[in-house]
Residue frames as a rotation matrix with the C-alpha (Angstrom) as fourth column:
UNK 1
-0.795 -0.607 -0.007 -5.50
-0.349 0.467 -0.813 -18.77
0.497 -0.643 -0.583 -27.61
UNK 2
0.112 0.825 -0.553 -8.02
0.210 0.525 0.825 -21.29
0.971 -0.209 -0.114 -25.94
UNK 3
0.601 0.077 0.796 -9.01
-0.763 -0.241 0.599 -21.01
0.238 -0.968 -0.086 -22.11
UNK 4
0.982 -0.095 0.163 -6.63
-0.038 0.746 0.665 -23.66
-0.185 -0.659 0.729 -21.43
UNK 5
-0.124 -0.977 0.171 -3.43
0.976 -0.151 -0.154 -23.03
0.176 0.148 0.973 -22.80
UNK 6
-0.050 -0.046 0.998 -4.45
-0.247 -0.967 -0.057 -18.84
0.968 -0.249 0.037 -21.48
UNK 7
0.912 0.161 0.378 -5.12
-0.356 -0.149 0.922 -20.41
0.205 -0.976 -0.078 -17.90
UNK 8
0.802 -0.556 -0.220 -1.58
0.584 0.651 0.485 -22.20
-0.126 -0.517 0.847 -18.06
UNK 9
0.187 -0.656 0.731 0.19
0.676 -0.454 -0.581 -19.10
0.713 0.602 0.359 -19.26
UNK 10
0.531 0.604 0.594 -1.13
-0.222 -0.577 0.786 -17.51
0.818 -0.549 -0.172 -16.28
UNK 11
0.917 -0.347 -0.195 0.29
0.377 0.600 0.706 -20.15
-0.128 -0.721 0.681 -14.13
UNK 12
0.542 -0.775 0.323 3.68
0.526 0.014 -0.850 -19.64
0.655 0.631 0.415 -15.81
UNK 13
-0.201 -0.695 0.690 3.65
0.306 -0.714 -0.630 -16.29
0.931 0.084 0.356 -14.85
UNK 14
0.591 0.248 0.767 2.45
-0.713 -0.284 0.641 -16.05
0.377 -0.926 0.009 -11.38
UNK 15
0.659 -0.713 -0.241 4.92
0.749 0.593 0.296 -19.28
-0.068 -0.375 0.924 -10.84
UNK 16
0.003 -0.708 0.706 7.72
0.751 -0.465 -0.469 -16.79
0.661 0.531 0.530 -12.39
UNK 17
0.255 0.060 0.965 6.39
-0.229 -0.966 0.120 -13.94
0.939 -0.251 -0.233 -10.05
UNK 18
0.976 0.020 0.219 6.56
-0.219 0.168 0.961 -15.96
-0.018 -0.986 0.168 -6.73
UNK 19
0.373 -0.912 -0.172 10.17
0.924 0.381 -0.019 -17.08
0.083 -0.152 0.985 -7.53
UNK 20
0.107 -0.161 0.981 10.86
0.578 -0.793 -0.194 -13.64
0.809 0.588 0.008 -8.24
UNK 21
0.783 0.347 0.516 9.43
-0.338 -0.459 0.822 -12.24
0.522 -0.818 -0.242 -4.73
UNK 22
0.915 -0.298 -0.271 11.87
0.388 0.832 0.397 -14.78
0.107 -0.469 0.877 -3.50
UNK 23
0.179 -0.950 0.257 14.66
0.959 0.109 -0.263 -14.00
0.221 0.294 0.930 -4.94
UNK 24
-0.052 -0.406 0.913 14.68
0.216 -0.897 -0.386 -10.03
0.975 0.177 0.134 -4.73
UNK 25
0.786 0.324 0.526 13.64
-0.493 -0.182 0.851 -10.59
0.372 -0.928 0.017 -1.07
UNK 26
0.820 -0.532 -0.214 17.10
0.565 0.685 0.460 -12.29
-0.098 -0.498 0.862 -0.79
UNK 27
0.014 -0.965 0.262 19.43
0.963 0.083 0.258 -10.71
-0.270 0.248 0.930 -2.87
UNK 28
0.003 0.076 -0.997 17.54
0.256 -0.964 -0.073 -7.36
-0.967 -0.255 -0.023 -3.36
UNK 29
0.916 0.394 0.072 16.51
0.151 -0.175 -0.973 -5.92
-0.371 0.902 -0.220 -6.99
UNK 30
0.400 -0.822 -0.405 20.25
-0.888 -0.458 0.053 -4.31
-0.229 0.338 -0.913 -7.87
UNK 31
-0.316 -0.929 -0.192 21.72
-0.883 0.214 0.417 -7.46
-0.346 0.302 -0.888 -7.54
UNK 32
0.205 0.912 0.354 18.91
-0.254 0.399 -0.881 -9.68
-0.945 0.091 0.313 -8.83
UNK 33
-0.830 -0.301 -0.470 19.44
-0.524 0.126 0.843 -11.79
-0.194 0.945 -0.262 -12.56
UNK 34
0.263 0.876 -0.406 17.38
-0.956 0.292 0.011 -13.08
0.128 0.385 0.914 -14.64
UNK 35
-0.403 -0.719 -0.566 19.51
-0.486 0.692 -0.533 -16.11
0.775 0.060 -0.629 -14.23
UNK 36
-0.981 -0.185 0.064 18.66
-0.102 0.202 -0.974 -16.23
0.168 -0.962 -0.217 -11.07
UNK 37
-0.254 0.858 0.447 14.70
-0.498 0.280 -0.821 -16.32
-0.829 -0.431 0.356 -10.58
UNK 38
0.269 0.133 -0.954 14.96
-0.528 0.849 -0.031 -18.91
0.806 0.512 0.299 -14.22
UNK 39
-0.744 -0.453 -0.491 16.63
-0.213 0.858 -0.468 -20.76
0.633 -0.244 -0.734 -11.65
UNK 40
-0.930 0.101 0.354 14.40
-0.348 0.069 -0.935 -20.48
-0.119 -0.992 -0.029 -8.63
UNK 41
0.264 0.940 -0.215 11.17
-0.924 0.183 -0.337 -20.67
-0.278 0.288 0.917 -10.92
UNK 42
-0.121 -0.221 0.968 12.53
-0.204 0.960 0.194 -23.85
-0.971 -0.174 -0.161 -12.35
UNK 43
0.836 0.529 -0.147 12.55
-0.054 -0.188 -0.981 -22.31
-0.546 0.828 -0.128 -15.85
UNK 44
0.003 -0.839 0.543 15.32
0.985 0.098 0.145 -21.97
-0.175 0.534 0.827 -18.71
UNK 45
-0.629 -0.502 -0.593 16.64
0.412 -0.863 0.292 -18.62
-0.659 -0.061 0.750 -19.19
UNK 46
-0.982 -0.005 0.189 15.00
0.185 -0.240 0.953 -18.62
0.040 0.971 0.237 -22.90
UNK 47
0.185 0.915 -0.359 11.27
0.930 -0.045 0.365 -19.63
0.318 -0.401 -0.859 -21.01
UNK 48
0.079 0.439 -0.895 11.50
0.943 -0.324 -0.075 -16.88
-0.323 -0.838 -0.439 -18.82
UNK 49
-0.780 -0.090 -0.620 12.29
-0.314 -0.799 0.512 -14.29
-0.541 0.594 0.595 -21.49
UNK 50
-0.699 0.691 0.187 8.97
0.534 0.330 0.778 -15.73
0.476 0.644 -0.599 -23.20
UNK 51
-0.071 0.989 0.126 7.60
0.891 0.006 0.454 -14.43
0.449 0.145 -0.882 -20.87
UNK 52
0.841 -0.047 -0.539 9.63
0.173 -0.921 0.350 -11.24
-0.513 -0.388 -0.766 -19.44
UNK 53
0.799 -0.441 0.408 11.74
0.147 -0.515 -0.845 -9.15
0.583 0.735 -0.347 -21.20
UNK 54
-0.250 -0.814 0.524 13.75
-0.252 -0.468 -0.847 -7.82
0.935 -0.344 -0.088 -18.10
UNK 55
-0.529 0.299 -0.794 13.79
0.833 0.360 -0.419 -8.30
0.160 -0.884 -0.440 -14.01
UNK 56
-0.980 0.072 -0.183 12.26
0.030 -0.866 -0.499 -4.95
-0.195 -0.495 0.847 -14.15
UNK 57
-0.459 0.886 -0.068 9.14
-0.847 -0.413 0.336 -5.48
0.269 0.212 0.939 -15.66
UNK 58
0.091 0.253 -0.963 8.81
0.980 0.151 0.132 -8.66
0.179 -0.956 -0.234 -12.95
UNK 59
-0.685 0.235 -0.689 9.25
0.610 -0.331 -0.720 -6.46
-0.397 -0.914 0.083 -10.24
UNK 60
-0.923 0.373 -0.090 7.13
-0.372 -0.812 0.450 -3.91
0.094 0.449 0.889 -12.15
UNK 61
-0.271 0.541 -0.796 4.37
-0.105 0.806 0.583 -7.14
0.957 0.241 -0.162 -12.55
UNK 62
-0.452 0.180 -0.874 4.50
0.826 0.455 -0.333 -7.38
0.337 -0.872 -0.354 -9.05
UNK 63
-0.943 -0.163 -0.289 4.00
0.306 -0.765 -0.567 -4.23
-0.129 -0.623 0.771 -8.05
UNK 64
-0.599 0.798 -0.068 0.86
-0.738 -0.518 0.433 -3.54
0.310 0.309 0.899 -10.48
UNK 65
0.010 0.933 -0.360 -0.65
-0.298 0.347 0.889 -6.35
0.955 0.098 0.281 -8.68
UNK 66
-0.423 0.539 -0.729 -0.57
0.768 0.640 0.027 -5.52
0.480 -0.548 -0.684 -5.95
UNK 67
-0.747 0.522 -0.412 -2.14
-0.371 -0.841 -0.393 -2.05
-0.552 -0.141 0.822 -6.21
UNK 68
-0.690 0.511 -0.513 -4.38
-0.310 0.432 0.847 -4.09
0.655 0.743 -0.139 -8.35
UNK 69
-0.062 0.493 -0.868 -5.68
0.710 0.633 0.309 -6.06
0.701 -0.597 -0.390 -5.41
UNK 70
-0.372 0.490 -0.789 -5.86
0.763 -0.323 -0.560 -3.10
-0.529 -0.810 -0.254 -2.96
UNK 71
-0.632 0.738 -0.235 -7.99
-0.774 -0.614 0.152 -0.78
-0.033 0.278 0.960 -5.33
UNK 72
-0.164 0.940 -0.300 -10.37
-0.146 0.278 0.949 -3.74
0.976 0.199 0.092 -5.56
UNK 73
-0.379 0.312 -0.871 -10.38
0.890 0.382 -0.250 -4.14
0.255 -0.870 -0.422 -1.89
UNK 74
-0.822 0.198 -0.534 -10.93
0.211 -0.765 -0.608 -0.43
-0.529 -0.612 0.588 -1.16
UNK 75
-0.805 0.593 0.029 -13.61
-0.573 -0.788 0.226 -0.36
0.156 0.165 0.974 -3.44
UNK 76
-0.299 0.839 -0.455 -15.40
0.281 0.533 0.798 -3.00
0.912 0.111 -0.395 -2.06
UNK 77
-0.656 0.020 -0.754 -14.86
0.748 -0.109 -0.654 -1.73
-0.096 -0.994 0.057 1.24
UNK 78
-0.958 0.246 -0.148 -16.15
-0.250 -0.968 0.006 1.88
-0.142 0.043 0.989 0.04
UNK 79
-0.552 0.762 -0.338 -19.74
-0.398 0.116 0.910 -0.71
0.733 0.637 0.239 -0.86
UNK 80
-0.501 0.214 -0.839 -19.83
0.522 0.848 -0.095 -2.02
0.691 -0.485 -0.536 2.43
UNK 81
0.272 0.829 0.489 -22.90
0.029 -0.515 0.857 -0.94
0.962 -0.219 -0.164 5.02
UNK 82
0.254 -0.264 -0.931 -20.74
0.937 0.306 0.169 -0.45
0.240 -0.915 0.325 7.96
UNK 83
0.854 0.494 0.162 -19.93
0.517 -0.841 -0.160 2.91
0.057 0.220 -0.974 9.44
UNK 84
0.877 -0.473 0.080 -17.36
-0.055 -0.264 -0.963 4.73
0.477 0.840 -0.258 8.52
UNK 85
0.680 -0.180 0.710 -15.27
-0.733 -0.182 0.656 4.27
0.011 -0.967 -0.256 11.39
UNK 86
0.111 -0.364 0.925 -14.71
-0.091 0.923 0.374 1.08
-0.990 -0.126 0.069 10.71
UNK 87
0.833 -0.384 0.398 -13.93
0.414 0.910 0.012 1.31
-0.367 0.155 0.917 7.99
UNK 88
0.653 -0.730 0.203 -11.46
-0.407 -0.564 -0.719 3.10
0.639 0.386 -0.665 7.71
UNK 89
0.272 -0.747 0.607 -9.90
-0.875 0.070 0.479 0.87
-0.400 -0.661 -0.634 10.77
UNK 90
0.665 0.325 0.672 -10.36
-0.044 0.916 -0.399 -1.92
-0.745 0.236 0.623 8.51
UNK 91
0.986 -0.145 0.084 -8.49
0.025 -0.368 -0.929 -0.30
0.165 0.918 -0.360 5.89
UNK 92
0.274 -0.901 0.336 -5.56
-0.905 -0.359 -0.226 0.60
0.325 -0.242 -0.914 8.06
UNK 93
0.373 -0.007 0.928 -5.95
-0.414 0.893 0.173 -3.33
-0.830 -0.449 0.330 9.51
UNK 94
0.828 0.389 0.404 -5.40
0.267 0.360 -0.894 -4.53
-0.494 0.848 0.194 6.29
UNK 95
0.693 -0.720 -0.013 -2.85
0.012 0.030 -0.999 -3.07
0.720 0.693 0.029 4.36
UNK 96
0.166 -0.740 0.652 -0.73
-0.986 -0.109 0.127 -3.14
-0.022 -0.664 -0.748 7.69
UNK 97
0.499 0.384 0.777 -1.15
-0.595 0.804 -0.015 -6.83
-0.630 -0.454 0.630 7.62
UNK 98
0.710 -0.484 0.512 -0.36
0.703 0.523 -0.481 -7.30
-0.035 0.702 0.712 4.43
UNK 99
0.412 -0.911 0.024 2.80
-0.548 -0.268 -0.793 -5.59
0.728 0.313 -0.609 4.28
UNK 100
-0.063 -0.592 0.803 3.60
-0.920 0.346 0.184 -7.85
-0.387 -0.727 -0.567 7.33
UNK 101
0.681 0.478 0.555 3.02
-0.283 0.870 -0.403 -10.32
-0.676 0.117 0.728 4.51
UNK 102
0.897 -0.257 0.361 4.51
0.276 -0.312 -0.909 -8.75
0.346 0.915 -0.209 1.70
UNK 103
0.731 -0.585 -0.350 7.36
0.216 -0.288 0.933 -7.87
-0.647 -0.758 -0.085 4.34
UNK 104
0.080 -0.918 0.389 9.93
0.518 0.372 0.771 -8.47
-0.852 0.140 0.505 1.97
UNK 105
-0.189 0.248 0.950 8.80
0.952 -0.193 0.239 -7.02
0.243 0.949 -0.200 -1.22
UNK 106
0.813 0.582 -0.020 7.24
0.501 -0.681 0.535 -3.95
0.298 -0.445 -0.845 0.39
UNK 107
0.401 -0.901 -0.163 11.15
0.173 -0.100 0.980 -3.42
-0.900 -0.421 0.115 1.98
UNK 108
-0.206 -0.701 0.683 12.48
0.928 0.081 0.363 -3.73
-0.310 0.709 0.634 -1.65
UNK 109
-0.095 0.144 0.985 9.93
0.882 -0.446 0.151 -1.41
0.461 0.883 -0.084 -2.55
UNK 110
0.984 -0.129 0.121 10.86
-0.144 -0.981 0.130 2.04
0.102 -0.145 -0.984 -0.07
UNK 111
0.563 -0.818 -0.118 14.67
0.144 -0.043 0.989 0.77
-0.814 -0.573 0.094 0.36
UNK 112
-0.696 -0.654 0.295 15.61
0.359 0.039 0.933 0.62
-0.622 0.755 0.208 -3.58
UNK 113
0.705 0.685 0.183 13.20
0.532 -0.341 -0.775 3.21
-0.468 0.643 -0.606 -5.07
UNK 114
0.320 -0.412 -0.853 15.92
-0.770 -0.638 0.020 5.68
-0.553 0.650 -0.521 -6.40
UNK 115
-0.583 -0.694 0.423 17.00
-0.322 0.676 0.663 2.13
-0.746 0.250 -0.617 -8.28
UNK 116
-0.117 0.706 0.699 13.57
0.762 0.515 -0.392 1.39
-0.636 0.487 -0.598 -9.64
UNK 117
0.728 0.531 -0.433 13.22
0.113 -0.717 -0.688 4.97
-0.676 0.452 -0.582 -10.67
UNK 118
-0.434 -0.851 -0.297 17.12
-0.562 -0.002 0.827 4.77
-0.704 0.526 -0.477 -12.57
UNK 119
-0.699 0.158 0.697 15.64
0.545 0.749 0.377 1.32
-0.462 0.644 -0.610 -14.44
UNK 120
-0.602 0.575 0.554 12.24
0.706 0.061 0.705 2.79
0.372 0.816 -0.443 -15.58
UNK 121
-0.987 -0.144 0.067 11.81
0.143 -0.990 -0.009 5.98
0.067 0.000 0.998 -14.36
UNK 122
-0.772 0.631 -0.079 8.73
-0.582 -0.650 0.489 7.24
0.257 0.423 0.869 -15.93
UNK 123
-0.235 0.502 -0.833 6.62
-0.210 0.810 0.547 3.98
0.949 0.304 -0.085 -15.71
UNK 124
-0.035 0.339 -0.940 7.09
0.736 0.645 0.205 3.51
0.676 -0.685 -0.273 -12.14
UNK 125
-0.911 0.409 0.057 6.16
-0.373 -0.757 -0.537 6.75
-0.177 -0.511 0.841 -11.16
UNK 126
-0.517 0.849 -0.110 3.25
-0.482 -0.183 0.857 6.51
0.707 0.496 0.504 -13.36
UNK 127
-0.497 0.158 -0.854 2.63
0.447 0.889 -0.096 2.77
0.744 -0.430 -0.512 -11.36
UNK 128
-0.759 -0.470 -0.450 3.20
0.642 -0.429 -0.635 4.72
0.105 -0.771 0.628 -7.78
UNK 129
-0.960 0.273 -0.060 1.11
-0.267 -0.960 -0.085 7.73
-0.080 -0.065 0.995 -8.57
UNK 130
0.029 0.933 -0.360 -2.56
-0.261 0.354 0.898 5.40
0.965 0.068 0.254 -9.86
UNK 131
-0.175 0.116 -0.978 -1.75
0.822 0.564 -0.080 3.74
0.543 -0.817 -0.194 -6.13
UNK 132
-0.816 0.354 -0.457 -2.13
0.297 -0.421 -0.857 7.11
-0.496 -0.835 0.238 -4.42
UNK 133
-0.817 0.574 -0.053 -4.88
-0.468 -0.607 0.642 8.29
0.336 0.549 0.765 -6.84
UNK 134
0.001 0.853 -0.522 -7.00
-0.042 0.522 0.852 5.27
0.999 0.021 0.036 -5.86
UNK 135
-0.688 -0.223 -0.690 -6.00
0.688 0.102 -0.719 5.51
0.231 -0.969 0.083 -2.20
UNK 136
-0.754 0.457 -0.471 -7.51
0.138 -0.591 -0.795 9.13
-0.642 -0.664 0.383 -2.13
UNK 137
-0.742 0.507 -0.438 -9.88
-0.400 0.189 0.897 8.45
0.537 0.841 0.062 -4.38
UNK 138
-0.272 0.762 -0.587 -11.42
0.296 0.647 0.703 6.04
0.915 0.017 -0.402 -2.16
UNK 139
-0.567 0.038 -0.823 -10.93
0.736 -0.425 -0.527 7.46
-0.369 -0.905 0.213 1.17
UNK 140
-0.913 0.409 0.010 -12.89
-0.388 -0.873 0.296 10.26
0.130 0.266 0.955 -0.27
UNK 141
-0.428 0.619 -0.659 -15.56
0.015 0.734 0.679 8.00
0.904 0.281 -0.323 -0.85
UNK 142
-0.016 0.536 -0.844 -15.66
0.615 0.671 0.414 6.69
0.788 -0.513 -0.341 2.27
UNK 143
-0.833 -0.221 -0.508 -14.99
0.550 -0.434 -0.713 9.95
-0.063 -0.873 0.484 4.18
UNK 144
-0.796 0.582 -0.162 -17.97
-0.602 -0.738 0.306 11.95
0.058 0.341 0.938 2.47
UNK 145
-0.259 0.605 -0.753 -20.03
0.322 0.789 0.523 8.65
0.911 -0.107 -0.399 3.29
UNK 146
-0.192 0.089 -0.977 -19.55
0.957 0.238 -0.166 9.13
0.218 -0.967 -0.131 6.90
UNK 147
-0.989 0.090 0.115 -20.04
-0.088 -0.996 0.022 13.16
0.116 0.011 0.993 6.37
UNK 148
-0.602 0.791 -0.111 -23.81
-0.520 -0.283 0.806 12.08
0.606 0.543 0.582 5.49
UNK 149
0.223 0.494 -0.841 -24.51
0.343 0.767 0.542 9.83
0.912 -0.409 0.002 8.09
UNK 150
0.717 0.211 0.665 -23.32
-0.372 -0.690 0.620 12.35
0.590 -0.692 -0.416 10.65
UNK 151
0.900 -0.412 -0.139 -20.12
0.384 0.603 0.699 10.67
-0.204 -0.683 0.701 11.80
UNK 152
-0.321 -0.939 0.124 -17.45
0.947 -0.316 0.056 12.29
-0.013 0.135 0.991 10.51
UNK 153
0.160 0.017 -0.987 -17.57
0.246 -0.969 0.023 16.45
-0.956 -0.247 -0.159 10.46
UNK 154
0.792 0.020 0.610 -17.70
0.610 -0.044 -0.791 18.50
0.010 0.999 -0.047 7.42
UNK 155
0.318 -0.710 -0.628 -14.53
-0.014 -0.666 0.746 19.28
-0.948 -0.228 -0.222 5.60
UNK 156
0.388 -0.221 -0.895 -12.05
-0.921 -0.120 -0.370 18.86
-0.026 0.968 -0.251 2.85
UNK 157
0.994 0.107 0.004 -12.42
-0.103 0.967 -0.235 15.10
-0.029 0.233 0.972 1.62
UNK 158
0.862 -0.501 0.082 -9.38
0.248 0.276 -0.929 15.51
0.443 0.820 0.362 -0.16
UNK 159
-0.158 -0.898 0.411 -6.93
-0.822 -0.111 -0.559 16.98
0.547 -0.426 -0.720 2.40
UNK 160
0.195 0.017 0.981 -7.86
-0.890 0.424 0.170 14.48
-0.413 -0.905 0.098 5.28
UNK 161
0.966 0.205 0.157 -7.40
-0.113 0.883 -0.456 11.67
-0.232 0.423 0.876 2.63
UNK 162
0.323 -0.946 -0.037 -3.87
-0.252 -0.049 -0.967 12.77
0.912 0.322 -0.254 2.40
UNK 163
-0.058 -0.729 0.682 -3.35
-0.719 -0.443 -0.535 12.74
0.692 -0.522 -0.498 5.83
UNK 164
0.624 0.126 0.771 -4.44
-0.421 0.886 0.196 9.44
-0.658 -0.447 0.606 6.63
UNK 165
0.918 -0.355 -0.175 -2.41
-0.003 0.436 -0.900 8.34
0.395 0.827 0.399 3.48
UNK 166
0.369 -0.920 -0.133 0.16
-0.378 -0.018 -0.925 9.71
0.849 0.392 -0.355 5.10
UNK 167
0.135 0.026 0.991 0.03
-0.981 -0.140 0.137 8.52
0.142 -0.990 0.007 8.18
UNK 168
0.908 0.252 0.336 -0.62
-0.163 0.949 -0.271 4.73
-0.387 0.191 0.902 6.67
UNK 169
0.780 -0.589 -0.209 2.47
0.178 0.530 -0.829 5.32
0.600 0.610 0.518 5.23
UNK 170
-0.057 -0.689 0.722 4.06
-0.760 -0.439 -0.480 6.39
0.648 -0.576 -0.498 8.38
UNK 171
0.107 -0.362 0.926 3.26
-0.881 0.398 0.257 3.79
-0.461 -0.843 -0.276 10.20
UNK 172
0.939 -0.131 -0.319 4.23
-0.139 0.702 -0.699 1.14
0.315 0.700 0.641 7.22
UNK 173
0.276 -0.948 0.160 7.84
-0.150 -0.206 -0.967 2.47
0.950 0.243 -0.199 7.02
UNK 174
0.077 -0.158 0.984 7.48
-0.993 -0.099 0.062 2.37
0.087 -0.983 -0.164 11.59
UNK 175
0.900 0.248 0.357 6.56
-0.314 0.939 0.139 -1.29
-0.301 -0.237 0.924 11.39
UNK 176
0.884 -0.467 -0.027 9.06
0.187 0.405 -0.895 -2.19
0.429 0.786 0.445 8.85
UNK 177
-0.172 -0.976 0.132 12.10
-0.200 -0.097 -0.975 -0.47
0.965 -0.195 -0.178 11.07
UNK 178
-0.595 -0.157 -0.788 11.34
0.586 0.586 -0.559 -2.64
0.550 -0.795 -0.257 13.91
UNK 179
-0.386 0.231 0.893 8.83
-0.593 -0.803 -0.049 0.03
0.706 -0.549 0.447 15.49
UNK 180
-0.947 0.094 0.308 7.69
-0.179 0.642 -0.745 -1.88
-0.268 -0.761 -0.591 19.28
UNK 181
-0.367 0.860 0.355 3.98
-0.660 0.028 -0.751 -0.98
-0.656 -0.509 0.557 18.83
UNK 182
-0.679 0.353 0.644 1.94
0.697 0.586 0.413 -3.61
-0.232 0.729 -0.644 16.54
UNK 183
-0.855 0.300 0.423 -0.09
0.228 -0.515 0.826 -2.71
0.465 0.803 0.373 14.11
UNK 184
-0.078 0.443 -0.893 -3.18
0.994 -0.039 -0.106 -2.95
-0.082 -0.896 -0.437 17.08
UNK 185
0.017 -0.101 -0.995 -1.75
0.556 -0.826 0.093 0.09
-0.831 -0.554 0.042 18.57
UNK 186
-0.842 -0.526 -0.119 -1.55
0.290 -0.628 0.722 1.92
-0.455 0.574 0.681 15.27
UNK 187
-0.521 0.829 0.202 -5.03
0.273 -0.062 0.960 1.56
0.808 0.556 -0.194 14.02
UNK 188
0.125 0.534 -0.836 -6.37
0.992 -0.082 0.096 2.43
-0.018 -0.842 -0.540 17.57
UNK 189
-0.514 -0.549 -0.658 -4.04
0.606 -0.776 0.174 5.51
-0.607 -0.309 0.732 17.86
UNK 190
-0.892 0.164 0.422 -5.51
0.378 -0.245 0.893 6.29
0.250 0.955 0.157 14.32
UNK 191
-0.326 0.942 0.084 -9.11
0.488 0.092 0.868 6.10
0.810 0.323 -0.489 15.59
UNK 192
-0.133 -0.324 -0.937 -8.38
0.957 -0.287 -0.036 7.27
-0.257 -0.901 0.348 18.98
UNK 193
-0.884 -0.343 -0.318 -7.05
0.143 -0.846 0.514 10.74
-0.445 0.409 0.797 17.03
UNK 194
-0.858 0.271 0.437 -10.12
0.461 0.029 0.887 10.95
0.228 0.962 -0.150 15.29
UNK 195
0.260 0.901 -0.347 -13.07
0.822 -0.018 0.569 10.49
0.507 -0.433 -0.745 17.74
UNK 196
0.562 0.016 -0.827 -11.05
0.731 -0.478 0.487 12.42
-0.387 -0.878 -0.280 20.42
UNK 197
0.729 -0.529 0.435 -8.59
0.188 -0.457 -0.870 14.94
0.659 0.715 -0.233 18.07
UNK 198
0.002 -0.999 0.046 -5.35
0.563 -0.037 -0.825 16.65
0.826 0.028 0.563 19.52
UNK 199
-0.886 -0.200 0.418 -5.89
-0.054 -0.851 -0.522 19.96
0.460 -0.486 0.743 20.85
UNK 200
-0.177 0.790 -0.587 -8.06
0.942 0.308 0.131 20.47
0.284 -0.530 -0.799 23.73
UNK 201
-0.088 0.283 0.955 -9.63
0.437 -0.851 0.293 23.81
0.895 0.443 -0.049 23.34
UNK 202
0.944 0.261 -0.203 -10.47
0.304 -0.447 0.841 24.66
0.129 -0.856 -0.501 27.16
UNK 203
0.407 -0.733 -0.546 -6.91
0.739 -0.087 0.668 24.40
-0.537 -0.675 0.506 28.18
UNK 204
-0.139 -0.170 0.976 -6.14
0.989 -0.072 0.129 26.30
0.049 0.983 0.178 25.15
UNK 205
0.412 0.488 0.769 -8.46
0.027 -0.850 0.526 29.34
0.911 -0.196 -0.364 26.15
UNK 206
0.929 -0.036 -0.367 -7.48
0.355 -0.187 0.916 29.38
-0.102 -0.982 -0.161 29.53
UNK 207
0.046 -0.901 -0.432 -3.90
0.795 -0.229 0.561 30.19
-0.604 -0.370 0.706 28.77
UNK 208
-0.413 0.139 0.900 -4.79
0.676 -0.616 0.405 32.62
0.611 0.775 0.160 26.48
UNK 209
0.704 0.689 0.170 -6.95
0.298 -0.504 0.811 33.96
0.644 -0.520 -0.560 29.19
UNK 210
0.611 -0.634 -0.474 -3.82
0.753 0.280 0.596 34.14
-0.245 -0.721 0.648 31.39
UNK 211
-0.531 -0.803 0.270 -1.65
0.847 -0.494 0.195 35.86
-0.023 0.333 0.943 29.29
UNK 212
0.029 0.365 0.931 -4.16
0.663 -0.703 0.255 38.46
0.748 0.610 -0.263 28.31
UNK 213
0.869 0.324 0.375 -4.38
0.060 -0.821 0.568 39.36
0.492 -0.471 -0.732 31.99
């Protein structure tokens, strides 16, 4: 295949994927045909089985790109000479954003997962599971960055990368159900919690002192 009939196949299917986004962001993956995003791409039924078999392995297509595009963003972030602070608010700035792009998709994908997992099961775990690998993957990175430069305390890379993970995904699923604060207040709160942590140890001891006497 020549670079010119491989760069219009390309088109095809990234035309095929945006109609796609469209459509399940209307009508929702369950009730989603292939019928339907031939129509919306402006293909024939037979075209759009040239190039997909099923609507699952679109939505599947989508999905692996876009963990595609945030593992290359987090590892360029993890190259950049800023301190770690930032990025990690950069990180949370970011993929909040884009899910306030991706709004729609992003909804399909935490409101009809026990559907995706009925169609193809195995596969889109698999999908699912490389996105958190490269999440804490990189947050390691960039927490054990800021360990060496004397900004972050020493700990365990690998738990605190969960618990920003999960937190990013707490305040995904907040945005998405109408939560008031913007995304602003969420990446502050984030950093906020970091510099200044929860528990405040004086007040702590004092009531301890209390009780003892």
């Amino acid at each position: 295949m020549n670079i010119r009939k491989s760069r219009e196949r390309e088109e095809r299917k990234n035309t095929i994927l945006k109609a796609a986004m469209r459509v399940f962001s209307t009508k929702g993956f369950v009730t989603t045909t292939m019928n339907d995003i031939a129509r919306e791409a402006g293909f024939s039924k037979s075209a759009l089985y040239f190039y997909f078999g099923s609507k699952e392995e679109i939505f599947i297509e989508i999905i692996k790109k876009i963990i595609t595009d945030f593992k290359e963003f987090i590892e360029k972030l993890g190259r950049e000479t800023i301190p770690t602070t930032e990025k990690i608010e950069k990180l949370f700035n970011t993929v909040l954003n884009y899910v306030e792009e991706k709004r729609e998709i992003i909804t399909i994908l935490y409101s009809e997962t026990h559907s995706l997992y009925s169609f193809k099961g195995k596969r889109f775990k698999g999908i699912l599971q490389k996105y958190k690998g490269f999440f804490i993957k990189g947050m390691k990175s960039i927490l054990s960055q800021g360990i060496e430069e004397g900004t972050i305390q020493d700990c365990d890379t690998e738990l605190l990368a969960t618990v920003l993970r999960g937190m990013l995904t707490s305040f995904v699923i907040y945005r998405m159900n109408g939560g008031k604060k913007t995304n602003k207040d969420c990446v502050e709160f984030v950093i906020d919690t970091l510099r200044n942590g929860l528990i405040r140890e004086e007040r702590g001891e004092g009531k301890r002192e209390k009780g003892d006497g």
